[in-house]
KELO-86249 format. One record per residue (C-alpha): x, y, z; residue in three letters. Coordinates in nm, 3 decimals. Layout:
BEGIN
<atom c1="X" c2="Y" c3="Z" res="ALA"/>
...
This chain:
BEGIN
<atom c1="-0.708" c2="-20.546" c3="-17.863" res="UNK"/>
<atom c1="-0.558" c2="-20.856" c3="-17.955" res="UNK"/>
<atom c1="-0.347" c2="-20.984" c3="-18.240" res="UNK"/>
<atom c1="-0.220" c2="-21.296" c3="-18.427" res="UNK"/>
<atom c1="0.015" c2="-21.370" c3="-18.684" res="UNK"/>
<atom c1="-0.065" c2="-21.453" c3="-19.039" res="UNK"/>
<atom c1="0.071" c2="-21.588" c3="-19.359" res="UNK"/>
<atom c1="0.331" c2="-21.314" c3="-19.485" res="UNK"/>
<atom c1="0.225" c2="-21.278" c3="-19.861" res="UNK"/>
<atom c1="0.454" c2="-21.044" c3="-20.141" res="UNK"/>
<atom c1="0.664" c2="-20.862" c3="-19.867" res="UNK"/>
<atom c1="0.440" c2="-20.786" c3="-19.642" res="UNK"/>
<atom c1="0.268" c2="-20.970" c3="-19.328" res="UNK"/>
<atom c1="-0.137" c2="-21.058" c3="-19.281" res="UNK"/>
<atom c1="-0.191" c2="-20.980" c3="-18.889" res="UNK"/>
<atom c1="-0.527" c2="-21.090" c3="-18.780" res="UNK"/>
<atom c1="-0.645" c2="-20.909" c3="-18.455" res="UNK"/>
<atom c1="-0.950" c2="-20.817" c3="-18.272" res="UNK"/>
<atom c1="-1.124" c2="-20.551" c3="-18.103" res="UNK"/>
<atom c1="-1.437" c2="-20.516" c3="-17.847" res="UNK"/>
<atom c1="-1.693" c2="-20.318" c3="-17.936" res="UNK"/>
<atom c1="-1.976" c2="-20.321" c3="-17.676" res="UNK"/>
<atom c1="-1.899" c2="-20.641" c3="-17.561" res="UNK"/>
<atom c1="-1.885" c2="-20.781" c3="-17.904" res="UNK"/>
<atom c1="-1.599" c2="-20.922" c3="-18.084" res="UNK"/>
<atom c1="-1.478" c2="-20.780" c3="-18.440" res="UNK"/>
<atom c1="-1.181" c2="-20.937" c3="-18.587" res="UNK"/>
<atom c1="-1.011" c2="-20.749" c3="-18.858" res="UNK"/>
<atom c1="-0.696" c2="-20.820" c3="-19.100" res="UNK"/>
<atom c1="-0.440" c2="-20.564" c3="-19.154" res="UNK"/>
<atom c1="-0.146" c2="-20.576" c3="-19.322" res="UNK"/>
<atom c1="0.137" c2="-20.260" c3="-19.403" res="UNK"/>
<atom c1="0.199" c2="-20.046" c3="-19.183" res="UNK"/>
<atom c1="0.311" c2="-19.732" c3="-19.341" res="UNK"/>
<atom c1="0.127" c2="-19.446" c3="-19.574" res="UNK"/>
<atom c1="-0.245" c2="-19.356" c3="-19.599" res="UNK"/>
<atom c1="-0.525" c2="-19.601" c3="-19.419" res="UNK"/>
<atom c1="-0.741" c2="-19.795" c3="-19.604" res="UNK"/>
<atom c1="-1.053" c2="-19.961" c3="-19.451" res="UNK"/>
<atom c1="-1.193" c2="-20.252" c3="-19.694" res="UNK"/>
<atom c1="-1.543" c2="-20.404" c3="-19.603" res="UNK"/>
<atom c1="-1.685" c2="-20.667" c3="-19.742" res="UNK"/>
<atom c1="-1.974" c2="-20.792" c3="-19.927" res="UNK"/>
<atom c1="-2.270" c2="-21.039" c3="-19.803" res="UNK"/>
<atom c1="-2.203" c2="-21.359" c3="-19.714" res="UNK"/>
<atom c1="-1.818" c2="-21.323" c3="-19.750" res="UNK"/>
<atom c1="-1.568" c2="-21.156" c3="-19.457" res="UNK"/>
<atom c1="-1.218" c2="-20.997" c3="-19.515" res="UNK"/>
<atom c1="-1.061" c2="-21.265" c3="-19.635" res="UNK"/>
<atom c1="-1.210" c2="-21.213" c3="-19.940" res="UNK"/>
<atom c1="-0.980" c2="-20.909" c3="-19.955" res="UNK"/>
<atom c1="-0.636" c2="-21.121" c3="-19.939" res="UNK"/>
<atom c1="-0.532" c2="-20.993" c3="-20.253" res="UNK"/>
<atom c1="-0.541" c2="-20.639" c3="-20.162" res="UNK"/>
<atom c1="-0.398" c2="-20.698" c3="-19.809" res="UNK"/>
<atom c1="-0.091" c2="-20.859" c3="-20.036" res="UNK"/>
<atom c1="-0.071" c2="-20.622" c3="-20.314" res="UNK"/>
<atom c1="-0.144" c2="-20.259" c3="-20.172" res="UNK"/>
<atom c1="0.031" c2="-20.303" c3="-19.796" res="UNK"/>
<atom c1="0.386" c2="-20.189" c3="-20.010" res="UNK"/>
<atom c1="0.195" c2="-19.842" c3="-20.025" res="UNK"/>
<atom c1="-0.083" c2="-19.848" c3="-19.796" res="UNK"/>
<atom c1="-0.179" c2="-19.894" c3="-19.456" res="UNK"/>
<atom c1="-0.438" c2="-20.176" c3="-19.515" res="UNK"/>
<atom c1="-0.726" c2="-20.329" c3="-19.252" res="UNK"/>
<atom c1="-1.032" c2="-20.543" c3="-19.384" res="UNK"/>
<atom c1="-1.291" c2="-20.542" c3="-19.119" res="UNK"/>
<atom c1="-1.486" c2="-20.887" c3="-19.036" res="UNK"/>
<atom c1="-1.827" c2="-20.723" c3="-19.049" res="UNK"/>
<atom c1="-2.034" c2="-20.886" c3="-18.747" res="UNK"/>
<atom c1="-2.182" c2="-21.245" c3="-18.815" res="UNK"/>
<atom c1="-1.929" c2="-21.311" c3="-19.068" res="UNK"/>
<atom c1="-1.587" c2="-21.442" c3="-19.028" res="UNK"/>
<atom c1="-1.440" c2="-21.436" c3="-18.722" res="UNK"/>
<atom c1="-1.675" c2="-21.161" c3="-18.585" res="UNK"/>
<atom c1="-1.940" c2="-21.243" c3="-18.289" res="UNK"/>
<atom c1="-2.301" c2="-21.250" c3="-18.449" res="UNK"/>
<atom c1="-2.504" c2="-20.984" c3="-18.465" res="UNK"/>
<atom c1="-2.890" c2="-21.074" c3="-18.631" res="UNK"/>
<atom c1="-3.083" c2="-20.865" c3="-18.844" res="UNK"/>
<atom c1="-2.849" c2="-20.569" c3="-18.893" res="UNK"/>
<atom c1="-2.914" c2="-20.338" c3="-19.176" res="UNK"/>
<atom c1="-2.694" c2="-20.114" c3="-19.414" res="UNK"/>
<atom c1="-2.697" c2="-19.818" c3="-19.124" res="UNK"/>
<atom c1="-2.645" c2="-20.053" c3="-18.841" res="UNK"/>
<atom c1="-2.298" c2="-20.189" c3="-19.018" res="UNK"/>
<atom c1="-2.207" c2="-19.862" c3="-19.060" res="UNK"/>
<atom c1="-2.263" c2="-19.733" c3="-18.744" res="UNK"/>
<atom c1="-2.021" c2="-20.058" c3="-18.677" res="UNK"/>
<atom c1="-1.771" c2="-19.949" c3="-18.907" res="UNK"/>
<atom c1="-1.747" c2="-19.609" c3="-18.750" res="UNK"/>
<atom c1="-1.700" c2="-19.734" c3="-18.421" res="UNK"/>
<atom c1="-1.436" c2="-19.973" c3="-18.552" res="UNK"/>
<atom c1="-1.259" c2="-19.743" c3="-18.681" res="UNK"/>
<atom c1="-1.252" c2="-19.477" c3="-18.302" res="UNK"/>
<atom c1="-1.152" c2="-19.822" c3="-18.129" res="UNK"/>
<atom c1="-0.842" c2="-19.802" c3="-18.401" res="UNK"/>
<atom c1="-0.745" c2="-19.473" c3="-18.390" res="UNK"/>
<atom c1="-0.709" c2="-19.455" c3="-18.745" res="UNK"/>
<atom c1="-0.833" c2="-19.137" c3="-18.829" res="UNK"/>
<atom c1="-0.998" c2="-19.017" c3="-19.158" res="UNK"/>
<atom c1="-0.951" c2="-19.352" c3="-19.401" res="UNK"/>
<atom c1="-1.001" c2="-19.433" c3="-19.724" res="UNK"/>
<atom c1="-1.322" c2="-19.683" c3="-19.743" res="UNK"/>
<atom c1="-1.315" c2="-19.894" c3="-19.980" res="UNK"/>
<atom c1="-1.662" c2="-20.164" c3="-20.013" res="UNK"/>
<atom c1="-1.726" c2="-20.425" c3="-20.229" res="UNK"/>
<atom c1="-2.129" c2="-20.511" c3="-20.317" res="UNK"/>
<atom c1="-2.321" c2="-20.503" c3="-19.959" res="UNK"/>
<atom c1="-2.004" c2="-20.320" c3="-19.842" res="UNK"/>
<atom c1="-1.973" c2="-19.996" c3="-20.075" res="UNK"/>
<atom c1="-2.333" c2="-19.947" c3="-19.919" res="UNK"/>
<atom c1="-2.233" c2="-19.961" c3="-19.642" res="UNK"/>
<atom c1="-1.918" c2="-19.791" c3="-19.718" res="UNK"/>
<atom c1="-2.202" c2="-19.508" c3="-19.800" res="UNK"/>
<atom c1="-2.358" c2="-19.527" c3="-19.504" res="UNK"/>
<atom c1="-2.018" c2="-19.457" c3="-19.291" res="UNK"/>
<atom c1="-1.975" c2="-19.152" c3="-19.553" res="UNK"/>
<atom c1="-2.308" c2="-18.992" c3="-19.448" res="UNK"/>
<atom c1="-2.271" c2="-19.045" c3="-19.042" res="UNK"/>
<atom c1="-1.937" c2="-18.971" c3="-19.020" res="UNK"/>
<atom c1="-1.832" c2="-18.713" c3="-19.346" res="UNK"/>
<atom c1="-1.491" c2="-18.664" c3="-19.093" res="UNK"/>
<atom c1="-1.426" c2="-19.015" c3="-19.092" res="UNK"/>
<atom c1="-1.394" c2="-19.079" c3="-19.487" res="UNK"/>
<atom c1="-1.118" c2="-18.873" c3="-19.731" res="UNK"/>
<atom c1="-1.211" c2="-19.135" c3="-20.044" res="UNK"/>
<atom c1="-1.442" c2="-19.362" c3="-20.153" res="UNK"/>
<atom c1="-1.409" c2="-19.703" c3="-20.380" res="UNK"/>
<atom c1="-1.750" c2="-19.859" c3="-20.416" res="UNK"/>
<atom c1="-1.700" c2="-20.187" c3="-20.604" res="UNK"/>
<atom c1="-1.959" c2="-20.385" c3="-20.794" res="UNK"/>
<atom c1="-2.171" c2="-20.138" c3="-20.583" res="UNK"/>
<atom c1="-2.550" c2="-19.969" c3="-20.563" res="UNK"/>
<atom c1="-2.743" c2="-19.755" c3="-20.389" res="UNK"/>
<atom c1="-3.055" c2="-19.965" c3="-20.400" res="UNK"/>
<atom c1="-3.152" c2="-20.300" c3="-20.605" res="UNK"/>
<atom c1="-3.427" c2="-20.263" c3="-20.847" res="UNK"/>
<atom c1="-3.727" c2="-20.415" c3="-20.676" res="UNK"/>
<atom c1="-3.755" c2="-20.805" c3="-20.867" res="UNK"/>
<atom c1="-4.052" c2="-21.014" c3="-20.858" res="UNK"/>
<atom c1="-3.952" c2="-21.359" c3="-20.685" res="UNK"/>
<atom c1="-4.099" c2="-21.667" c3="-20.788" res="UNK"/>
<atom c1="-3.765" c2="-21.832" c3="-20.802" res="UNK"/>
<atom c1="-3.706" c2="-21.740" c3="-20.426" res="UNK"/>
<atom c1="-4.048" c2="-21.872" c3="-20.379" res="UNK"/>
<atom c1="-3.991" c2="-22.198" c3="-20.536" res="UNK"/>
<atom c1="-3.634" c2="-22.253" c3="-20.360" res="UNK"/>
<atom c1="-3.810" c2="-22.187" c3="-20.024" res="UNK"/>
<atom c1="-4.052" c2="-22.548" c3="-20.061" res="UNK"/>
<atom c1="-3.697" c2="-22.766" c3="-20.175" res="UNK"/>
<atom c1="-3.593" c2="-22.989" c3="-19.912" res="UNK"/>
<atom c1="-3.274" c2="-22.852" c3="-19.716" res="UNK"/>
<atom c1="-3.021" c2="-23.015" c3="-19.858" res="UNK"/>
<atom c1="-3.140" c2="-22.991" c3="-20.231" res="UNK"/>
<atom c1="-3.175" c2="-22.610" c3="-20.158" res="UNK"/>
<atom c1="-2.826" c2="-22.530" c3="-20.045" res="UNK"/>
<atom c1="-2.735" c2="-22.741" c3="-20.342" res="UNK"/>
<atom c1="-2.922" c2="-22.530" c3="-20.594" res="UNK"/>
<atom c1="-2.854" c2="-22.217" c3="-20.391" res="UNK"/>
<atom c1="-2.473" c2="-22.269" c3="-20.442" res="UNK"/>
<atom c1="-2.528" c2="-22.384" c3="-20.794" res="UNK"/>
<atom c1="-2.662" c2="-22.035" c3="-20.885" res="UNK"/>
<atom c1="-2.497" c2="-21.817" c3="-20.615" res="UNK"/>
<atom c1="-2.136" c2="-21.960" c3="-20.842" res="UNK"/>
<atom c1="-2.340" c2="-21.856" c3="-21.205" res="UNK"/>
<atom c1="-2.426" c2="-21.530" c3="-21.075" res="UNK"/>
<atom c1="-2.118" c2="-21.409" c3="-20.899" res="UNK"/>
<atom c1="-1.812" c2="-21.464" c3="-21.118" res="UNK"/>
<atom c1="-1.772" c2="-21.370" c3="-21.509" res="UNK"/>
<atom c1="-1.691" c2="-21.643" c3="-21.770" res="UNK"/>
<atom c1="-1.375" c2="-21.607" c3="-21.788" res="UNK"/>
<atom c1="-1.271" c2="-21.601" c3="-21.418" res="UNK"/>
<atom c1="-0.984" c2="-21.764" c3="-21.281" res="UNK"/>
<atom c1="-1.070" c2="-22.100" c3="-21.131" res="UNK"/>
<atom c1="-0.842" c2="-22.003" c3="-20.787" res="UNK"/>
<atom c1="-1.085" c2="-21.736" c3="-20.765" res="UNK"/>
<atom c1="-1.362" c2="-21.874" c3="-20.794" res="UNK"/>
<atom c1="-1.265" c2="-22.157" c3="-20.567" res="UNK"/>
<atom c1="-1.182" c2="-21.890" c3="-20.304" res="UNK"/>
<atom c1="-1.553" c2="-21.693" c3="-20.338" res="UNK"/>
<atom c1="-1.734" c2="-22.040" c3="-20.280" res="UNK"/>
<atom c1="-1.548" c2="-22.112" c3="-19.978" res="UNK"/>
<atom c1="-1.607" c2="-21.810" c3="-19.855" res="UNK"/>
<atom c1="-1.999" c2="-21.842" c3="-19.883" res="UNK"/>
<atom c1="-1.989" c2="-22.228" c3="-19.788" res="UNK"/>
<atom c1="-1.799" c2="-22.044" c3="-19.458" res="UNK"/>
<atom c1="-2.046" c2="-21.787" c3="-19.404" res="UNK"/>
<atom c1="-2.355" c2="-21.867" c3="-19.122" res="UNK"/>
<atom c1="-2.674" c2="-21.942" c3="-19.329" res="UNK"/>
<atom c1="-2.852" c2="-21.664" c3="-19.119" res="UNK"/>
<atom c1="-2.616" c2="-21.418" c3="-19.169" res="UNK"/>
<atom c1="-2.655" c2="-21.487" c3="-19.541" res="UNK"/>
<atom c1="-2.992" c2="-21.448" c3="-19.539" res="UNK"/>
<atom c1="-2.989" c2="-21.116" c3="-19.323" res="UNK"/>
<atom c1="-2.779" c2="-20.988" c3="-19.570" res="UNK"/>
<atom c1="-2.992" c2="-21.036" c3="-19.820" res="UNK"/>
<atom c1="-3.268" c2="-20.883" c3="-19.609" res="UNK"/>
<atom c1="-3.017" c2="-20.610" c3="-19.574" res="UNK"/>
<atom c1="-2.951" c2="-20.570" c3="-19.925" res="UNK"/>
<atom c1="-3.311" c2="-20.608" c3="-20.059" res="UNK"/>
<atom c1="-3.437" c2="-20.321" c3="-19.824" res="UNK"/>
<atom c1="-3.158" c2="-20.033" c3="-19.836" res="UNK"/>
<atom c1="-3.178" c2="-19.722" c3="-20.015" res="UNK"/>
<atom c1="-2.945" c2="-19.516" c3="-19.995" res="UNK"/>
<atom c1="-2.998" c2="-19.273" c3="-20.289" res="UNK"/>
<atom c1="-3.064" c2="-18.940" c3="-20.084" res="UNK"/>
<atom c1="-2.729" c2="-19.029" c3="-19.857" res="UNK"/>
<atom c1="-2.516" c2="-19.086" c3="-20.231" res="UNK"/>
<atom c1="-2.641" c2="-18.758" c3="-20.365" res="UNK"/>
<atom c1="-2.532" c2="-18.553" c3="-20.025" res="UNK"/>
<atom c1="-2.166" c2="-18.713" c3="-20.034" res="UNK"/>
<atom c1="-1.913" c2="-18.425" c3="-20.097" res="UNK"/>
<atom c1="-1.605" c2="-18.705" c3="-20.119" res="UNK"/>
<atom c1="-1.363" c2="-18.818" c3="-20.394" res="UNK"/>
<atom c1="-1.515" c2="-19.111" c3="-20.484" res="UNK"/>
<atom c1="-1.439" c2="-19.452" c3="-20.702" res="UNK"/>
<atom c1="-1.687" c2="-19.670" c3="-20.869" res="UNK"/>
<atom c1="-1.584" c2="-19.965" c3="-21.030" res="UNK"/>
<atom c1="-1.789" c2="-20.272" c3="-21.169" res="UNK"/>
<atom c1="-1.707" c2="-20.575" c3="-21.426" res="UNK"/>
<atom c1="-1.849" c2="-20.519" c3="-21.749" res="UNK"/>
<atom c1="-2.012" c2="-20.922" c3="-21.705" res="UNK"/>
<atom c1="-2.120" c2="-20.837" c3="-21.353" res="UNK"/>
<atom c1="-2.520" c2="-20.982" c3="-21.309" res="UNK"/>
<atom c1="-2.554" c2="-20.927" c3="-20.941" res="UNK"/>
<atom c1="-2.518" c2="-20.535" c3="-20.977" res="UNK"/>
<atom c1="-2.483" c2="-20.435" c3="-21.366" res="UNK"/>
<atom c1="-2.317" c2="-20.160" c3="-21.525" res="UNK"/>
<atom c1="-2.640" c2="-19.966" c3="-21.540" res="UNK"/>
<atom c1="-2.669" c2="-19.972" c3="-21.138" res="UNK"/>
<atom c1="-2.299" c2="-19.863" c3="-21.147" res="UNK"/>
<atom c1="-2.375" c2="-19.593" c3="-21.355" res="UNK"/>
<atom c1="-2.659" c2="-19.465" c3="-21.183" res="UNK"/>
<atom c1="-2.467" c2="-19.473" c3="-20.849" res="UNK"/>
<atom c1="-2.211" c2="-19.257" c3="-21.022" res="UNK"/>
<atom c1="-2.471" c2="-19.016" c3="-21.122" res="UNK"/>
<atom c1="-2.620" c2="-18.986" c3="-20.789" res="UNK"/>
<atom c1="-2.259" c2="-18.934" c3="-20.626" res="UNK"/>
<atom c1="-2.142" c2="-18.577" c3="-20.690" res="UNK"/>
<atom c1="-1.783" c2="-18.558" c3="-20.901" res="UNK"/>
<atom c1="-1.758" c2="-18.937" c3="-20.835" res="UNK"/>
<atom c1="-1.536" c2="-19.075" c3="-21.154" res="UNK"/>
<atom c1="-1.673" c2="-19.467" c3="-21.319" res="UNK"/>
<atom c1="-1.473" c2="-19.749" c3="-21.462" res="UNK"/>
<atom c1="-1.575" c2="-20.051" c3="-21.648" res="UNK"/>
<atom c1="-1.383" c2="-20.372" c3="-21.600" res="UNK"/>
<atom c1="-1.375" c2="-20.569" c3="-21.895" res="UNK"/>
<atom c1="-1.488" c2="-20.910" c3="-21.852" res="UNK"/>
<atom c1="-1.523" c2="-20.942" c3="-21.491" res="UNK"/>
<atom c1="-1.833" c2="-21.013" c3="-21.272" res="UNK"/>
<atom c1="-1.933" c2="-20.931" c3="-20.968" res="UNK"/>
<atom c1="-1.660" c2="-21.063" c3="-20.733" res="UNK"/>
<atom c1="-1.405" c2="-20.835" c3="-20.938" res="UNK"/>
<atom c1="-1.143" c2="-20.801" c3="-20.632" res="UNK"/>
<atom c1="-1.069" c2="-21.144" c3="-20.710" res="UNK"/>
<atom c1="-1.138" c2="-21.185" c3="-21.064" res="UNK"/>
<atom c1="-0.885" c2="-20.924" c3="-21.160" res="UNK"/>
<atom c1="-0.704" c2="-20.857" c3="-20.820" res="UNK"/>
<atom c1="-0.429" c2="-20.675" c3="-21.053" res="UNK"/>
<atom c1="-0.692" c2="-20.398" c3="-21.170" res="UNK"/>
<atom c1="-0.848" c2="-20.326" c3="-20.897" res="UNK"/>
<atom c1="-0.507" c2="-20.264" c3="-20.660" res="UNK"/>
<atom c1="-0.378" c2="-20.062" c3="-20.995" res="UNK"/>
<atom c1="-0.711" c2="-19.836" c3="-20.997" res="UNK"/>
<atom c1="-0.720" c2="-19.828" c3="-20.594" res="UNK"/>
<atom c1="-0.359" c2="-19.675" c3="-20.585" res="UNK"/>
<atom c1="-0.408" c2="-19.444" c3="-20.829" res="UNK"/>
<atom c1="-0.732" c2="-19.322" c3="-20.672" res="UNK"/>
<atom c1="-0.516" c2="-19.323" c3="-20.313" res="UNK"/>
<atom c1="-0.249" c2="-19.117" c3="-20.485" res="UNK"/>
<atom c1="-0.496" c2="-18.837" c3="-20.617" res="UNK"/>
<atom c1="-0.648" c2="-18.844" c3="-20.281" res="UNK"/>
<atom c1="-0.380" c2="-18.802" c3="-20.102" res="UNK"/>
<atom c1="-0.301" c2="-18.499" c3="-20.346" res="UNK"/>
<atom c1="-0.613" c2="-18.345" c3="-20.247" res="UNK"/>
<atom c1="-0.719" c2="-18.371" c3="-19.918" res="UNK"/>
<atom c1="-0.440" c2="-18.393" c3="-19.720" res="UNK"/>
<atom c1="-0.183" c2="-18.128" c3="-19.865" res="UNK"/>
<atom c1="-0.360" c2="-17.854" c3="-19.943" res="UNK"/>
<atom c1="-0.451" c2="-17.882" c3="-19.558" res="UNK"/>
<atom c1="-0.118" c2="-17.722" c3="-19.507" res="UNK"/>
<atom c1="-0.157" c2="-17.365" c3="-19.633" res="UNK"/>
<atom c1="0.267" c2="-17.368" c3="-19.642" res="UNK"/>
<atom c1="0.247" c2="-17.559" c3="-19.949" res="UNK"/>
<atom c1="0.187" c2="-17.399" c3="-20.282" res="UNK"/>
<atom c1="0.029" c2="-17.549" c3="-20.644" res="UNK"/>
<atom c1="0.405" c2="-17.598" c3="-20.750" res="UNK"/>
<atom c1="0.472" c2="-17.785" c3="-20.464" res="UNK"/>
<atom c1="0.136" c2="-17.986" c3="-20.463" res="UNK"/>
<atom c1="0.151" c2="-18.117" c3="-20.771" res="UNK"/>
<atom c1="0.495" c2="-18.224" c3="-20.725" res="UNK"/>
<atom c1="0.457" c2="-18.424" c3="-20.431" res="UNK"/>
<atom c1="0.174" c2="-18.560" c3="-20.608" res="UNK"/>
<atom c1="0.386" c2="-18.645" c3="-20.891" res="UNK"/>
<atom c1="0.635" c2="-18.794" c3="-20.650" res="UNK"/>
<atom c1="0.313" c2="-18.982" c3="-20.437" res="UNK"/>
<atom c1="0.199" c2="-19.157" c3="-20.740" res="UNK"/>
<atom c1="0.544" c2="-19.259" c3="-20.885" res="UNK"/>
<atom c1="0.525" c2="-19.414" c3="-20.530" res="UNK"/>
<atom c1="0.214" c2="-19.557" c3="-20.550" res="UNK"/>
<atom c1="0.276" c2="-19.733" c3="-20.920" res="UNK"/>
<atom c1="0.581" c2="-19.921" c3="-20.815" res="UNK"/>
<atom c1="0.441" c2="-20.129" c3="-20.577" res="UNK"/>
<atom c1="0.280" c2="-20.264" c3="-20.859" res="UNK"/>
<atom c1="0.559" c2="-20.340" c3="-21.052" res="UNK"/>
């Protein structure tokens, strides 16, 4: 394992390092280094850094690390994977690390695959936050990707961009945001992008959401046209107990639309968590005593955001 510095960002440092899994690279950000582990994975045709503003605002509480899923970043390729492949990744990641049972947080592609760790590894997930998420995309009929197919290369990436930036952010989003988003895509290797895609158009993973007996978060913007509200809410219906929220406004790249949100309902979800799973694990500890370390654990929690 291997490690270099970053840019230090609201207190707290952005380490990049990386890790060899079966002779292939995977480079990873982490930042904190204190408190309960979250994992954050992507979405298609993006890589961790897409995650910068939770590495800066949740490392006060958290133990953060954003994977570079393979093929993207400053992973080493890996072609054709699909939704169980990535998470058979993950899982491996996250032995090499030593992390124990994390927190997985995924945003689009990545709370699939966020899914997919869940089912092969239930001891390897306390808590889930599936962002601008689904269990499977409604099947679409696809003359548009038919007609981009015969443009000329050039005048395809062009209009590929020109809708990719329509259909990702919400009206109203910041433009730094949506500056960052389209560098990360215009970053991303073309056949990753499309594998992704592949990835995302073929998954279902409806029978592994209903079997998931895990806390779990789903969020989505209320303007999001990659994965609507309605997908959100079915995915919430599928997942046992699982608790929805509506963002207001945003679309789908809601981690950076409203960064503030999102680390605001990611601590609070850490914080009840945390309340469950790990200290009722102590049969010492009684339901006075639970809920006041809870009590104390969110207090915690909410002034980091402060």
């Amino acid at each position: 394992m291997s490690g270099q510095r970053g840019p230090r960002a609201a207190g707290a440092e952005i380490v990049r390092r990386f890790v060899e899994l079966h002779g292939r690279r995977v480079s990873y950000l982490t930042a904190g280094d204190s408190g309960p582990t979250i994992l954050l994975i992507h979405g298609s045709g993006v890589s961790a850094r897409s995650w910068v503003n939770q590495l800066r605002g949740l490392a006060g509480a958290v133990r953060v690390v954003a994977i570079d899923l393979p093929g993207h970043g400053e992973s080493d390729p890996m072609r054709h994977a699909s939704v169980e492949q990535y998470g058979g990744i993950v899982a491996n990641f996250l032995d090499a690390l030593g992390t124990g049972p994390v927190i997985a947080a995924g945003h689009s592609l990545g709370g699939a695959i966020a899914i997919a760790l869940a089912a092969q590894r239930p001891g390897a997930v306390k808590g889930l936050v599936l962002l601008a998420s689904c269990a499977k995309l409604p099947r679409v009929d696809g003359p548009g990707e038919r007609w981009l197919a015969y443009l000329p290369g050039p005048l395809r990436k062009l209009v590929f961009f020109s809708m990719a930036k329509k259909i990702l952010f919400g009206p109203g989003a910041p433009d730094g945001a949506v500056s960052l988003g389209m560098q990360e895509l215009r970053s991303c290797r073309p056949e990753t992008i499309l594998d992704d895609v592949q990835a995302a158009k073929t998954m279902d993973l409806s029978a592994e959401a209903a079997r998931l007996d895990v806390p779990t978060l789903v969020l989505c913007g209320s303007k999001d046209r990659l994965t609507p509200p309605a997908l959100a809410e079915r995915l919430s219906q599928l997942i046992p107990g699982s608790r929805l929220g509506i963002i207001e406004g945003a679309g789908h790249m809601v981690l950076l639309e409203v960064p503030e949100r999102v680390n605001h309902e990611i601590l609070s979800f850490v914080g009840s968590v945390v309340a469950l799973a790990d200290v009722p694990s102590c049969p010492a500890v009684g339901d006075r005593q639970r809920r006041s370390l809870a009590r104390r654990l969110l207090a915690t929690l909410k002034s980091v955001l402060k």
